[in-house]
N, C-alpha and C positions, 0 to 999 in steps of 0.2 A: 963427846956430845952425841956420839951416832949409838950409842949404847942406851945413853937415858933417852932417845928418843924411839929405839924399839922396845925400849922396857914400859915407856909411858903407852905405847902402840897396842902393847900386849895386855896393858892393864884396864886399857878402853875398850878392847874387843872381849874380853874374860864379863866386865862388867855387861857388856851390850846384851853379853851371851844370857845374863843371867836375867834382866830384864824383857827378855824375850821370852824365854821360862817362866817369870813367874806369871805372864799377862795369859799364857797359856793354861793355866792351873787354877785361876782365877776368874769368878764369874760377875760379873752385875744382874741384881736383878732387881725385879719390880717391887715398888714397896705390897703392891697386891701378892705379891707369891709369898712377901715374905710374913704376912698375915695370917696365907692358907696354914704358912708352914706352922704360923703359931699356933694357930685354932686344931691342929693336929695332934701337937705336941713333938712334932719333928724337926727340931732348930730349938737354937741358944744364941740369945742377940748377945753381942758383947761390944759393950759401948766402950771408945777407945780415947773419947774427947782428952785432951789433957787441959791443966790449970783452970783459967777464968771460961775456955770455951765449956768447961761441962760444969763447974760451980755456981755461974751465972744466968744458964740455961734454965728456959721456962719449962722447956720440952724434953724431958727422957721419958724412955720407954720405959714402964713400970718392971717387968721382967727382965731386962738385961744384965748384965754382969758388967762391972765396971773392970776394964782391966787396962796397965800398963802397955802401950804399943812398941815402947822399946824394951822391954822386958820382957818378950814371948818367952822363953826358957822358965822362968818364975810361975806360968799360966799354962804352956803350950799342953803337959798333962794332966791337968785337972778338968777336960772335957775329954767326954769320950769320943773315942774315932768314929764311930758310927754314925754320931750327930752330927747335922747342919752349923757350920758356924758362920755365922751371920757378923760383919764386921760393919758399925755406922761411926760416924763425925759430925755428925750433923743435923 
């Protein structure tokens, strides 16, 4: 018992570790910046809705890229590194 309860220990702090990384990496921003960036041409929106939230939707953004959110490996290079990636839901 004292074994899966440091193994469980380990696997909540491994995870904690990781969600703490990614909130660092990641940014929110204003739908205004994220306008400049398009009127620029520096950013690629890429819409992640899945099922009825994006086939029922009155509202996408005409330029976005529809792509899988559990499938990044499938997407992850077919945008260049250089570029803005802009992730919405909503």
């Amino acid at each position: 018992m004292k074994k899966i309860l440091i193994a469980l220990l380990a696997v909540f702090f491994l995870f904690s570790l990781a969600v703490v990384t990614a909130k660092e990496t990641v940014s929110i921003v204003s739908k205004e910046t994220v306008k400049t960036w398009m009127d620029t041409g520096t950013v690629t929106i890429l819409d992640v809705r899945q099922g009825r939230d994006w086939t029922t939707s009155e509202f996408k953004i005409a330029s976005a890229v529809r792509v899988d959110p559990k499938n990044i490996t499938a997407w992850k290079n077919r945008f260049s590194k250089n570029s803005k990636l802009v992730l919405y839901c909503a």
